[in-house]
C-alpha positions as CSV (number, residue, x, y, z in Angstrom):
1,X,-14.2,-16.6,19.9
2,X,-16.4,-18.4,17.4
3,X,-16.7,-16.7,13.8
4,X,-20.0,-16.2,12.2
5,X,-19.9,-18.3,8.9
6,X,-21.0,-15.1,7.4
7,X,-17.7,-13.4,8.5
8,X,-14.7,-12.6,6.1
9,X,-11.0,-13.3,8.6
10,X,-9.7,-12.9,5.5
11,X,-10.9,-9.4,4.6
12,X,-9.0,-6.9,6.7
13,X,-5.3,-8.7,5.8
14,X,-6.2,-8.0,2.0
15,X,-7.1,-4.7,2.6
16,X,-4.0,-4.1,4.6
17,X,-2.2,-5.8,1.6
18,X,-3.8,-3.7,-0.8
19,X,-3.0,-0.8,1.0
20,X,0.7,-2.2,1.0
21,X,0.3,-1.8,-2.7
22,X,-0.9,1.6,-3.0
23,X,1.7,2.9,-0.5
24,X,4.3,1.0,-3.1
25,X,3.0,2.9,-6.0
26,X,2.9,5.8,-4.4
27,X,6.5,5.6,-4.0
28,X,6.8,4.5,-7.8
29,X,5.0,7.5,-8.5
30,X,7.8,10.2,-6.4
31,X,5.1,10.7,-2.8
32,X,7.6,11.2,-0.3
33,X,5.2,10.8,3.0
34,X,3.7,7.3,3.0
35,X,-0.3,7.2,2.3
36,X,-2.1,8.4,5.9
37,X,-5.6,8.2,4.9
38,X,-7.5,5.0,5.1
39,X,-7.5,1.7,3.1
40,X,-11.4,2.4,1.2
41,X,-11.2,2.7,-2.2
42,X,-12.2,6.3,-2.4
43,X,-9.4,7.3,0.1
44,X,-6.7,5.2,-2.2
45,X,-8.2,6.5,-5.2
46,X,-7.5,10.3,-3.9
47,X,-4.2,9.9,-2.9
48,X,-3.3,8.1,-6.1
49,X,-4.7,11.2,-8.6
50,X,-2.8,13.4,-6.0
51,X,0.6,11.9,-7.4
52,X,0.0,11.8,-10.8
53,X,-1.1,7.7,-11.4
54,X,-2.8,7.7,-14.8
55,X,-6.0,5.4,-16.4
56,X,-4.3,1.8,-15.7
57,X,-3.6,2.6,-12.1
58,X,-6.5,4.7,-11.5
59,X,-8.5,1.9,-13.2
60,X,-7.8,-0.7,-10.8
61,X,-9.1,1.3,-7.8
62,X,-12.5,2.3,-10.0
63,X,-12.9,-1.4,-10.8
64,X,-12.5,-2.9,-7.2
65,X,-14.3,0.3,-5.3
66,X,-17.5,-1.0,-8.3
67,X,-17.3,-4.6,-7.7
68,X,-15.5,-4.9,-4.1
69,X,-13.2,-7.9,-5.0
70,X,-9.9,-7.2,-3.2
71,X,-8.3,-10.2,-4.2
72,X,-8.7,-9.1,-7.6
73,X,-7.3,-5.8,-7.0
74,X,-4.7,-7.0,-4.9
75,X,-3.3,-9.0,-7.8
76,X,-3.6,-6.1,-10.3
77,X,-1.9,-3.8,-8.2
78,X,1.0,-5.8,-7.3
79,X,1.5,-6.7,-10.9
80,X,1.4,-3.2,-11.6
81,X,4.5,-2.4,-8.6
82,X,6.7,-5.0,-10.4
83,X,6.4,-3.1,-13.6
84,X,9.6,-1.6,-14.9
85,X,8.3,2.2,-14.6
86,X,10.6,3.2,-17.6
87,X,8.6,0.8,-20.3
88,X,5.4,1.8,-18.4
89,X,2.6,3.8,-20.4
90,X,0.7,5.1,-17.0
């Protein structure tokens, strides 16, 4: 099946990624049930405030749900998993 060139392949694997991400930090963050909602920022950004994540976290879901770029989100939110959570501030 031919792709339109307009088309992002790409797109859905990120968002699985970044929901990958959440579902780590919402582990970091004591959730025992794994996220259930969907992968849009809004529904990441609820779950997230449910369990506690402060400004930084919270941040990075704001920032990519106001200018869409997953790749950029992705990043930040795997660089915030690999955080030790005892020198963390959020």
């Amino acid at each position: 099946m031919e792709q339109s060139p307009h088309s992002h392949p790409v797109e859905p694997t990120i968002r699985a990624a970044i929901g990958d991400e959440v579902a780590r930090a919402l582990k970091k963050l004591g959730a025992e049930m794994p996220h259930a909602g969907g992968n849009e920022p809004d529904d990441l950004y609820d779950a997230l405030r449910k369990h506690g994540a402060k400004s930084e976290l919270l941040g990075i879901i704001r920032h990519w749900r106001d200018k869409g770029d997953d790749q950029w989100a992705l990043n930040e939110l795997r660089r915030w998993n690999t955080r030790d959570p005892r020198k963390s501030q959020d």
